[in-house]
C-alpha positions, 0 to 999 in steps of 0.5 A: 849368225852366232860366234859358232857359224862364223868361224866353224870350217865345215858345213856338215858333221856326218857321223858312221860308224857300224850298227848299233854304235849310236849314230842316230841318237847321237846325231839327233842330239848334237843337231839339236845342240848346233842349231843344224838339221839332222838327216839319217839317211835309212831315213830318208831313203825309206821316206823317199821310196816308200819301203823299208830298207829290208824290204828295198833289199829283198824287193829290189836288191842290195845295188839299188840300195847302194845306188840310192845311198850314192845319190843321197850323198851327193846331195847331201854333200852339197848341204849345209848345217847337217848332221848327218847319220849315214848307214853302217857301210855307206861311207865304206865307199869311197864316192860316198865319203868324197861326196860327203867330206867336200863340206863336211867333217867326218867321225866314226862312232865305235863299240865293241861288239858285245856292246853293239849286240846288247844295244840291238838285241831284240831289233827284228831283222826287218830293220837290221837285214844284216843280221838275218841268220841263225847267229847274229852275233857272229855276224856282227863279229864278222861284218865288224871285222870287215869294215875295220880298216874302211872306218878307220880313216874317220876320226874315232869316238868310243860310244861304248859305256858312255851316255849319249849326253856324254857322246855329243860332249865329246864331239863338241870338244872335237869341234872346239865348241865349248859347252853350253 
């Protein structure tokens, strides 16, 4: 056990925050750095059902997606030494959050919106279904006000303009986790 696990009170870092803000890559990152397993949970329910989350949505609907999205939470927040990257809206609910934050310290990843479509520009819609439509970047102002108030009540990390090196050092810095 090193210095780090013995006195670090959660057991899980999960990472939200909206589309395009970095949470996989920052995740992938900071697991590596903690020595924790990283799980992104469009991931892992593709893994599990066989389907794209596009293809889950337009075969089966947007509720059995939420549903599966709940079931994984409560799974993963009976875990330990995760990080977690959850989809855009899945931690907008509040069984999900719970779930999650019994054994877990919760950060929103942010970016403007510009930064956000920049980072997306050329995804197809078959991985990002919520942008299906004439004009993504009015989605993306739209889905992103929405959502506001709902990330606000995880603690904030601006990925605009940074590295995710720099990402990751931050978080570190929340953690009280001195660099390496």
């Amino acid at each position: 056990m090193t210095q780090h696990e013995t006195r670090r009170p959660y057991g899980n870092i999960i990472l939200t925050g909206f589309m395009g803000t970095g949470k996989s890559s920052v995740g992938r990152l900071l697991a590596a750095r903690l020595g924790f397993t990283f799980v992104d949970t469009d991931a892992a329910i593709e893994s599990r059902c066989g389907q794209t989350v596009h293809e889950i949505f337009r075969d089966r609907g947007e509720p059995a997606f939420r549903a599966m999205e709940a079931a994984l939470a409560q799974e993963l927040g009976a875990g330990d030494r995760q990080v977690i990257a959850t989809g855009g809206r899945m931690m907008l609910d509040s069984a999900n959050a719970a779930a999650l934050s019994r054994h877990g310290l919760i950060f929103c990843l942010w970016a403007t919106p510009e930064e956000i479509l920049e980072r997306l520009s050329g995804a197809s819609t078959a991985v990002r279904p919520l942008l299906e439509g004439p004009d993504p970047e009015a989605r993306i102002r739209l889905l992103y006000e929405e959502r506001q108030a709902g990330y606000k009540q995880f603690s904030p990390v601006t990925t605009s303009g940074k590295t995710i090196t720099a990402v990751v050092e931050e978080l570190l810095a929340m953690l009280n986790i001195p660099p390496v």
